[in-house]
ChimeraX commands (.cxc) that place a marker at each C-alpha (Angstrom):
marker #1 position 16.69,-12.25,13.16 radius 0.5
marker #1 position 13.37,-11.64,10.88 radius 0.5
marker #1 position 14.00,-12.10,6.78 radius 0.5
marker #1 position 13.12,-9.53,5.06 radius 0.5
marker #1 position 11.01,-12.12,2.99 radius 0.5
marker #1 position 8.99,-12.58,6.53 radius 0.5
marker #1 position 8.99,-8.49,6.86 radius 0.5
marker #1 position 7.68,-8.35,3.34 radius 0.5
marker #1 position 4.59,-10.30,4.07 radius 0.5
marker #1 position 3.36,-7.74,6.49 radius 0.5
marker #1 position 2.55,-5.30,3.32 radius 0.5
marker #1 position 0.87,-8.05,1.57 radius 0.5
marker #1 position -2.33,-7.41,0.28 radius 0.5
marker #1 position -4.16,-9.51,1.98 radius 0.5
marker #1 position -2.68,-8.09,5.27 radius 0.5
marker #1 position -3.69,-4.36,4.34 radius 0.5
marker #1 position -6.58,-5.06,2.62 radius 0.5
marker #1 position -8.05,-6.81,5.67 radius 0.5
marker #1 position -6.59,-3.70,7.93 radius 0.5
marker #1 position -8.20,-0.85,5.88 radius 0.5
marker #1 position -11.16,-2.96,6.20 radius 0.5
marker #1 position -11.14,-3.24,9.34 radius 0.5
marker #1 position -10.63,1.09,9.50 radius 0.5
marker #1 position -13.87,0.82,7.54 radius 0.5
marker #1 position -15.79,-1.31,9.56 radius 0.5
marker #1 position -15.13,0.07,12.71 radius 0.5
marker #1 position -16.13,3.46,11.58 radius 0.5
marker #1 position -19.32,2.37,10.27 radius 0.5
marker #1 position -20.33,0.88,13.74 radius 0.5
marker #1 position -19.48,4.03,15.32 radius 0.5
marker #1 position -21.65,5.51,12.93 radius 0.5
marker #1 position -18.82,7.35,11.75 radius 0.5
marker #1 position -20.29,7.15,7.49 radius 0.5
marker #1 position -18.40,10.54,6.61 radius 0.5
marker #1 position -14.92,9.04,7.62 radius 0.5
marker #1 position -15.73,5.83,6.60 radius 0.5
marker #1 position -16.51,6.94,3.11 radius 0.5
marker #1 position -13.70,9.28,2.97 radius 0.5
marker #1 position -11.39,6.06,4.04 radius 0.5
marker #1 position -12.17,3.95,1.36 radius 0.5
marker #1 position -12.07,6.51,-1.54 radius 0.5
marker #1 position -8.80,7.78,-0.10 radius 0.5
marker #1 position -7.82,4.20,0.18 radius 0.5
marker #1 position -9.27,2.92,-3.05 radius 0.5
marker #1 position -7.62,6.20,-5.76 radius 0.5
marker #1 position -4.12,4.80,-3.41 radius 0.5
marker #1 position -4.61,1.36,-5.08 radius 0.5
marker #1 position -6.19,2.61,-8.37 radius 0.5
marker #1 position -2.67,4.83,-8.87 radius 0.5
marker #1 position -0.60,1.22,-8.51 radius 0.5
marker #1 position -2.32,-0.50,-10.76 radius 0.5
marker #1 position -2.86,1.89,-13.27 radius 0.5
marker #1 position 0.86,2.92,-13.49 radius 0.5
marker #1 position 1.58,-1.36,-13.06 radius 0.5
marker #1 position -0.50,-1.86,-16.44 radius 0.5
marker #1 position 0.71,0.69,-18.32 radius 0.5
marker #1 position 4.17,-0.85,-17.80 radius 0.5
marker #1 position 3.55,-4.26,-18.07 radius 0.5
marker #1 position 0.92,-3.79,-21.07 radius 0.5
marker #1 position 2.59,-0.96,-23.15 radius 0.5
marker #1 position 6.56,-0.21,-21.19 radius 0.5
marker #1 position 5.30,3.29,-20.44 radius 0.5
marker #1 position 7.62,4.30,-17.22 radius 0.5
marker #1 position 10.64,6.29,-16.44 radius 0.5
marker #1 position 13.36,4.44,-17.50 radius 0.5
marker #1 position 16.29,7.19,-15.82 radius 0.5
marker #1 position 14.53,6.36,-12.51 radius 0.5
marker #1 position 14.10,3.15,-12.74 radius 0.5
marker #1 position 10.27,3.45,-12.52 radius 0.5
marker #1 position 8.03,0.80,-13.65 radius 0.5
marker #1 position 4.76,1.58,-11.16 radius 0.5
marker #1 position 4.26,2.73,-7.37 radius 0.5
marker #1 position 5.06,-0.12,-4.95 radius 0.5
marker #1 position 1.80,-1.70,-3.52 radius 0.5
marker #1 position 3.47,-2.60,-0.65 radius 0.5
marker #1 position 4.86,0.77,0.37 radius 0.5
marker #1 position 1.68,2.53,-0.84 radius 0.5
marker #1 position -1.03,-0.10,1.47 radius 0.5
marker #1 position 1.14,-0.18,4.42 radius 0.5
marker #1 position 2.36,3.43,4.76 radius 0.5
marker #1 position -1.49,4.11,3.97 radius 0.5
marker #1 position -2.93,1.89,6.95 radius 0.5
marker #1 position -0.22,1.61,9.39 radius 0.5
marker #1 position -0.31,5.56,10.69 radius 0.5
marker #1 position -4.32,5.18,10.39 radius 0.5
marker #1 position -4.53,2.04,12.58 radius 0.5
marker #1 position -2.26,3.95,15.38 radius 0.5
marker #1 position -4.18,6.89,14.96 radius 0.5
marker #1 position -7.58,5.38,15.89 radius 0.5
marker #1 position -5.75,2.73,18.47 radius 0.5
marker #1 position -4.55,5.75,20.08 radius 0.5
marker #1 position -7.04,8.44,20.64 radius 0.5
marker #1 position -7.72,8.32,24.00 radius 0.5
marker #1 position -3.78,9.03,24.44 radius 0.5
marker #1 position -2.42,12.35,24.79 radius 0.5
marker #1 position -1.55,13.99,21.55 radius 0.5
marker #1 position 2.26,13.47,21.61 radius 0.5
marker #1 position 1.77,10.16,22.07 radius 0.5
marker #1 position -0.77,9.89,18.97 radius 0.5
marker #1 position 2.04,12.08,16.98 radius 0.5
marker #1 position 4.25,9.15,17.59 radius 0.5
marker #1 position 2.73,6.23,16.96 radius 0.5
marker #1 position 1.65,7.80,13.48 radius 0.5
marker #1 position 5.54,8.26,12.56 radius 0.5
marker #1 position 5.93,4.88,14.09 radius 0.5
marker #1 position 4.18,3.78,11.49 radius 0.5
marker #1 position 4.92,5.48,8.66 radius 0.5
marker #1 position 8.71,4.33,9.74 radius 0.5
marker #1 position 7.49,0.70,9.98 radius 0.5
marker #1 position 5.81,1.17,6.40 radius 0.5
marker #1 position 9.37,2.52,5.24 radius 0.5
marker #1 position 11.13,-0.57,6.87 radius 0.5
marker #1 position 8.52,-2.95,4.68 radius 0.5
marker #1 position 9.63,-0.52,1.65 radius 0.5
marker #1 position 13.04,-1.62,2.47 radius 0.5
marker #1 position 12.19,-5.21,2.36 radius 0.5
marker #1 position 10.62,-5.02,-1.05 radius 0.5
marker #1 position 14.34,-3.65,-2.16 radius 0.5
marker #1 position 15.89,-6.39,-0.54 radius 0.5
marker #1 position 13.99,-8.80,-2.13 radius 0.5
marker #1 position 14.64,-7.55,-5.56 radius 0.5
marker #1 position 10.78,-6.91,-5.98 radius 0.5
marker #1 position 11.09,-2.95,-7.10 radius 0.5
marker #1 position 13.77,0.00,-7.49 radius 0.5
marker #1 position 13.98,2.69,-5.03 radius 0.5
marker #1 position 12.08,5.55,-7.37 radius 0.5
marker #1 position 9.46,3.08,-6.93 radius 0.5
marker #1 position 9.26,1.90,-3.43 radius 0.5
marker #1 position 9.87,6.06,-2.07 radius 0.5
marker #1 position 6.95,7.20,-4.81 radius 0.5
marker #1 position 4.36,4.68,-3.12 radius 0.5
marker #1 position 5.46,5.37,0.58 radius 0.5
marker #1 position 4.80,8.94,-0.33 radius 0.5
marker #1 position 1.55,8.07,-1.74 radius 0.5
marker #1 position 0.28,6.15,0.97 radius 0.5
marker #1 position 1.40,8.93,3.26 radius 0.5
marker #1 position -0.44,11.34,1.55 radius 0.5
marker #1 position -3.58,8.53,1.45 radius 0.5
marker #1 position -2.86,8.45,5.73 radius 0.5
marker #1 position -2.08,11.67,6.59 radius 0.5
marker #1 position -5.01,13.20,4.37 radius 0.5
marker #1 position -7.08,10.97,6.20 radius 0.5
marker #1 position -5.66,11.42,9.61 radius 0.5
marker #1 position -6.67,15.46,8.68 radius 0.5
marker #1 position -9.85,15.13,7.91 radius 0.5
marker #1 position -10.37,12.72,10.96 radius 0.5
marker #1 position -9.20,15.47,13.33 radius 0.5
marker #1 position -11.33,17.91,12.38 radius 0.5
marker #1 position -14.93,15.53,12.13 radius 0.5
marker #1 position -14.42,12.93,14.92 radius 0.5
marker #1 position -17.04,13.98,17.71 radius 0.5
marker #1 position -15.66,11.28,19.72 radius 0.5
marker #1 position -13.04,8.59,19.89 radius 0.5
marker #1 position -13.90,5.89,17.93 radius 0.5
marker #1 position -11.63,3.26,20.01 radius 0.5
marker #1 position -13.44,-0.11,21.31 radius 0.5
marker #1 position -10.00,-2.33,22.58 radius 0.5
marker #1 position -12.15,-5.54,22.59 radius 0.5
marker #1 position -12.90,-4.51,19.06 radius 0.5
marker #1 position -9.57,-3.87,18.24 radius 0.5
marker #1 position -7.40,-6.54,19.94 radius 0.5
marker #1 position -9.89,-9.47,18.23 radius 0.5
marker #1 position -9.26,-7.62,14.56 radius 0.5
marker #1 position -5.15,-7.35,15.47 radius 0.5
marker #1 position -5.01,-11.12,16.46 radius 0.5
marker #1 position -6.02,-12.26,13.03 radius 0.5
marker #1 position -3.19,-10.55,12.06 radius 0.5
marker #1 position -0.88,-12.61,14.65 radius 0.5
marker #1 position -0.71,-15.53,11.64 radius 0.5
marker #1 position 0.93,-12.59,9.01 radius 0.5
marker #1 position 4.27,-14.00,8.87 radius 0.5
marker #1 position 3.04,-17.79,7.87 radius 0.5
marker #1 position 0.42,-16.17,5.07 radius 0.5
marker #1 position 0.98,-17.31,1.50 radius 0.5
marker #1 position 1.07,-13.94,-0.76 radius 0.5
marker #1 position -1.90,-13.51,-2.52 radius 0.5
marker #1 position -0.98,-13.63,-6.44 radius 0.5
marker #1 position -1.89,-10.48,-7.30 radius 0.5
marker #1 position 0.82,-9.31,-9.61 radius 0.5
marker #1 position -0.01,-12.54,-11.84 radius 0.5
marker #1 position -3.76,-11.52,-11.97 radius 0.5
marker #1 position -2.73,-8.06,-12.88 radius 0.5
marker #1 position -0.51,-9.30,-15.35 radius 0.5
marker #1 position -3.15,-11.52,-17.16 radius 0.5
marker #1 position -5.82,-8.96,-16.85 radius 0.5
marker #1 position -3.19,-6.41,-18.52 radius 0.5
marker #1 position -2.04,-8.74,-21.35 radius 0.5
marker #1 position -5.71,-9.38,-21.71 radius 0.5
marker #1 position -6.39,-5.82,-22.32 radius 0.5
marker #1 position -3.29,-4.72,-24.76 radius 0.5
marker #1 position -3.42,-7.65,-26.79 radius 0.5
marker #1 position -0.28,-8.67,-25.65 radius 0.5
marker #1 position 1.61,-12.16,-25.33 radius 0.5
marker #1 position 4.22,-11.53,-22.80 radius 0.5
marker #1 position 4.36,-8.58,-20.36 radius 0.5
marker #1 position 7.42,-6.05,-21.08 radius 0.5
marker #1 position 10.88,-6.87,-20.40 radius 0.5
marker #1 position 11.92,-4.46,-18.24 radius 0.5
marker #1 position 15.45,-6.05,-18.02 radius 0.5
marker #1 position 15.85,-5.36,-21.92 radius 0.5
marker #1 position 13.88,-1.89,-20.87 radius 0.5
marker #1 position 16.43,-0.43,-18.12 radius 0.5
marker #1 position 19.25,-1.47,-20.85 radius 0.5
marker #1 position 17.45,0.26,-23.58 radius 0.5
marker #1 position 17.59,-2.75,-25.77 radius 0.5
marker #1 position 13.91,-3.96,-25.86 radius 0.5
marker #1 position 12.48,-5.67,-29.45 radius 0.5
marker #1 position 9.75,-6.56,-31.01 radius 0.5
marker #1 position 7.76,-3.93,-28.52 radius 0.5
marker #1 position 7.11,-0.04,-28.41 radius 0.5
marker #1 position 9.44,1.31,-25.36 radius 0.5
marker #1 position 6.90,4.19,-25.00 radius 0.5
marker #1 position 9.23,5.11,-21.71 radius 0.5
marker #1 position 10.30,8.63,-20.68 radius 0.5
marker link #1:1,2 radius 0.2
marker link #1:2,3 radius 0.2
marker link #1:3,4 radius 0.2
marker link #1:4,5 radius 0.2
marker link #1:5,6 radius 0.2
marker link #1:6,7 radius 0.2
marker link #1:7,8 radius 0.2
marker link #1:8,9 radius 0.2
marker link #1:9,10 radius 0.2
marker link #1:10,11 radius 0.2
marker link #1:11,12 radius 0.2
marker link #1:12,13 radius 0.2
marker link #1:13,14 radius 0.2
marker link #1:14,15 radius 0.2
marker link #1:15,16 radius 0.2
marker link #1:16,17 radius 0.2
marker link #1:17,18 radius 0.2
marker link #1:18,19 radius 0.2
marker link #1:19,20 radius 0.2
marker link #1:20,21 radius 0.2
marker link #1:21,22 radius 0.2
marker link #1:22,23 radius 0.2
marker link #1:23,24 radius 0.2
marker link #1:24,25 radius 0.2
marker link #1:25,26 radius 0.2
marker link #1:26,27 radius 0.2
marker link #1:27,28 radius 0.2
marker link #1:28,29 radius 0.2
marker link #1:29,30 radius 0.2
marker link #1:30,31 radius 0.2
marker link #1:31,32 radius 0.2
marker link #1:32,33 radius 0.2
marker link #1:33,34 radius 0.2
marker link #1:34,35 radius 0.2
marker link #1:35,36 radius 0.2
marker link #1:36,37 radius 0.2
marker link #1:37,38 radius 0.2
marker link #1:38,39 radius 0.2
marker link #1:39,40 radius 0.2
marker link #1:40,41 radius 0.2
marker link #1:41,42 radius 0.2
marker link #1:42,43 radius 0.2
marker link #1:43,44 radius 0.2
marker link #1:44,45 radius 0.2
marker link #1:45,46 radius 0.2
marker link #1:46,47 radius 0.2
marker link #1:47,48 radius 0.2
marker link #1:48,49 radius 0.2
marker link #1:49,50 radius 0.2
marker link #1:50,51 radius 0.2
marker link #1:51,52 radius 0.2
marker link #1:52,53 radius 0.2
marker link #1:53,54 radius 0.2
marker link #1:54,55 radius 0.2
marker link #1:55,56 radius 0.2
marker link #1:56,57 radius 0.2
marker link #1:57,58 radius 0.2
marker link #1:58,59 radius 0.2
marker link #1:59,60 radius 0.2
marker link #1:60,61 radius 0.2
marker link #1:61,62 radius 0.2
marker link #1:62,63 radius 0.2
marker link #1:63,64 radius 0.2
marker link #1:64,65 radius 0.2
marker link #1:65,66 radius 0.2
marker link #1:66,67 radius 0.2
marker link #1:67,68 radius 0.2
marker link #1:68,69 radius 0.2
marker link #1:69,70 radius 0.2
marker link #1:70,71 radius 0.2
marker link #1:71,72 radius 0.2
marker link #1:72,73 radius 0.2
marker link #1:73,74 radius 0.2
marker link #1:74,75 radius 0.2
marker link #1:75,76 radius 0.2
marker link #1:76,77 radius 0.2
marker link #1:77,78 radius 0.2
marker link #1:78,79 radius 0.2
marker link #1:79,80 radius 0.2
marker link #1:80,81 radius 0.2
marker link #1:81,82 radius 0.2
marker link #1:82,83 radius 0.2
marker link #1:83,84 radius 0.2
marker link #1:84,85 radius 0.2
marker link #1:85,86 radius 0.2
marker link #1:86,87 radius 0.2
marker link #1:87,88 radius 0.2
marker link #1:88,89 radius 0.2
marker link #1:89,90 radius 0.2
marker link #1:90,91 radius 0.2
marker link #1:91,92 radius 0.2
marker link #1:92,93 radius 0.2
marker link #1:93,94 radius 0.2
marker link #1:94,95 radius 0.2
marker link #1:95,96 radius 0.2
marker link #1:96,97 radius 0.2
marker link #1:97,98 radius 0.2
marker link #1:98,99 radius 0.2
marker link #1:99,100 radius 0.2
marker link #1:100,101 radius 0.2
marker link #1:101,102 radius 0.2
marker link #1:102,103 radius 0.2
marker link #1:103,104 radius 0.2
marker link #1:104,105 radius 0.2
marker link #1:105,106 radius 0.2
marker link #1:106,107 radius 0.2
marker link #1:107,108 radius 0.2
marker link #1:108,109 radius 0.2
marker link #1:109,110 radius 0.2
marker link #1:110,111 radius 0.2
marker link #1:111,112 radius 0.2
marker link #1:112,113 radius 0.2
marker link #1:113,114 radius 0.2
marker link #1:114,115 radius 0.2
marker link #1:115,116 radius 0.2
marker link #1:116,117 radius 0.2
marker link #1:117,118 radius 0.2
marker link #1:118,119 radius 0.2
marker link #1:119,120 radius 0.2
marker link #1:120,121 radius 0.2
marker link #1:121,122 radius 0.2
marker link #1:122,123 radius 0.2
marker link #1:123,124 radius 0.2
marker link #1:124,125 radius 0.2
marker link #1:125,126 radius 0.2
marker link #1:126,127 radius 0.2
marker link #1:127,128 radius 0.2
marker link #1:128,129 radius 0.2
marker link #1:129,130 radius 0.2
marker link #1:130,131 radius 0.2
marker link #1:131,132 radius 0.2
marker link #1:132,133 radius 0.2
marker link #1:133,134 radius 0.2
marker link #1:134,135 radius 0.2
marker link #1:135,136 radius 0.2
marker link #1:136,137 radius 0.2
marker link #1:137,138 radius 0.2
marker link #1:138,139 radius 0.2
marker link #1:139,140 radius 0.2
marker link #1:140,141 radius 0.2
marker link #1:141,142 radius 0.2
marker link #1:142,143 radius 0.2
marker link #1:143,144 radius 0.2
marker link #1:144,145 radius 0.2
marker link #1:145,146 radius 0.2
marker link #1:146,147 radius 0.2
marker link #1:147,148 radius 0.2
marker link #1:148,149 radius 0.2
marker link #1:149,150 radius 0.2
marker link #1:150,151 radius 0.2
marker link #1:151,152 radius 0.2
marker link #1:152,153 radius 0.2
marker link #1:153,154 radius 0.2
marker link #1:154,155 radius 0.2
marker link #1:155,156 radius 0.2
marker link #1:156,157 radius 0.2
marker link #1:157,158 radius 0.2
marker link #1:158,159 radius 0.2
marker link #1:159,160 radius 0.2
marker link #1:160,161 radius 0.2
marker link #1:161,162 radius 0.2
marker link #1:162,163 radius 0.2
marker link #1:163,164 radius 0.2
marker link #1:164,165 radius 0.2
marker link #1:165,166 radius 0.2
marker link #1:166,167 radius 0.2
marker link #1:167,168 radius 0.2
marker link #1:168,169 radius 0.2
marker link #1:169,170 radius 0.2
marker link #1:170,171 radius 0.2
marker link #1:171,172 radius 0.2
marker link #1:172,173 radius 0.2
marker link #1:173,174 radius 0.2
marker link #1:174,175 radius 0.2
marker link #1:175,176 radius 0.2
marker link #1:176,177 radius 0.2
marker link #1:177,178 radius 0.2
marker link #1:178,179 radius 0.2
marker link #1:179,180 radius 0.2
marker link #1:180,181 radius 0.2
marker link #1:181,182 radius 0.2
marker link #1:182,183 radius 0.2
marker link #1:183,184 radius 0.2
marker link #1:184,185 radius 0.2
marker link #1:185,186 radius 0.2
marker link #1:186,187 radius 0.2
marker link #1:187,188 radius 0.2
marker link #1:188,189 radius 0.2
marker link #1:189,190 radius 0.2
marker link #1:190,191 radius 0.2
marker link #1:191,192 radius 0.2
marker link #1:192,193 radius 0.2
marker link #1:193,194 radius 0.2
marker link #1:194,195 radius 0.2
marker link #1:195,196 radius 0.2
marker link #1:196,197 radius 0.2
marker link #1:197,198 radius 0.2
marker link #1:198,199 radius 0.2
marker link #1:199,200 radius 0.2
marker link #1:200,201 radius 0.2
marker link #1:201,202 radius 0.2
marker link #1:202,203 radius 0.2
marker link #1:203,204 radius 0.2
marker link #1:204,205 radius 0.2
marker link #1:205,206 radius 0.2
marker link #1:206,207 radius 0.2
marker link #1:207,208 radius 0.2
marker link #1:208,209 radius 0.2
marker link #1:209,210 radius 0.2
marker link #1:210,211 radius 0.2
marker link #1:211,212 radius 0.2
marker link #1:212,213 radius 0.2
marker link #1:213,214 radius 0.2
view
């Protein structure tokens, strides 16, 4: 039976990161620019709505404290963003049922990594559903615009098997530290000490600092 700390690891970010780079890349050698453009802004205004909804709770406690809702998980948002992409593409030459599936495969396998970030006491549901939504919306926006440009399948399975082998190691990769560098870059910027308690936040009882919540 697979932890859900060993599930977890499969929406790091240097998992996804190296995935939607890997979208990118093989794109660009199928001189596919457009898409590959389109990919990473999609992509990129995914992860610039975490961390801009992270700092403003760690910096200055703006979030909704009825929901529970500190900032979009990153987790939820990468995978449920890449996942459905990464079947998409693998997937082209297949008939268009079985395409149809494997993109709800894995937008359910990016929901079962959402699950794992509750389990490990890493986010609230409000915030795990709002960033499998959003990376949905990064996916499926993509997987749209893909349909109607792609001239040809871009699938090369040498290509592909060599990039999904480097992600055979997943489970045994340290976490990059990326909510610590966010946090230091945030107290950086708001001239804070600590970042905001949200234990004293979802009780109400927060001192010394501005709730600034809804």
């Amino acid at each position: 039976m697979i932890a859900w700390s060993e599930v977890t690891k499969f929406g790091d970010v240097t998992i996804t990161t190296f995935a939607a780079l890997a979208i990118a890349a093989w794109l660009l050698v199928e001189n596919e620019r457009r898409l590959a453009l389109c990919w990473g802004l999609l992509f990129g205004l995914g992860l610039c709505v975490v961390i801009v909804t992270k700092m403003a709770f760690i910096g200055w406690g703006i979030g909704i404290r009825s929901l529970d809702f500190a900032g979009f998980s990153g987790h939820a948002m990468r995978a449920a963003a890449v996942l459905p992409v990464l079947f998409y593409l693998i997937l082209q030459r297949a008939p268009s049922f079985v395409r149809s599936s494997g993109i709800l495969l894995g937008l359910a396998f990016a929901m079962v990594i959402g699950v794992s970030r509750l389990a490990v006491h890493a986010h609230s549901v409000s915030e795990i559903s709002a960033g499998w939504m959003l990376g949905s919306c990064v996916s499926l926006g993509f997987i749209r615009i893909a349909g109607k440009s792609l001239r040809r399948p871009v699938f090369n399975p040498w290509r592909i098997a060599l990039s999904l082998i480097t992600l055979l190691p997943a489970p045994y990769v340290h976490p990059a530290p990326t909510q610590q560098w966010l946090t230091n870059i945030t107290l950086y910027f708001s001239g804070h000490d600590q970042p905001f308690p949200r234990e004293g936040w979802r009780t109400g009882r927060v001192s010394g600092r501005p709730p600034g919540a809804l």
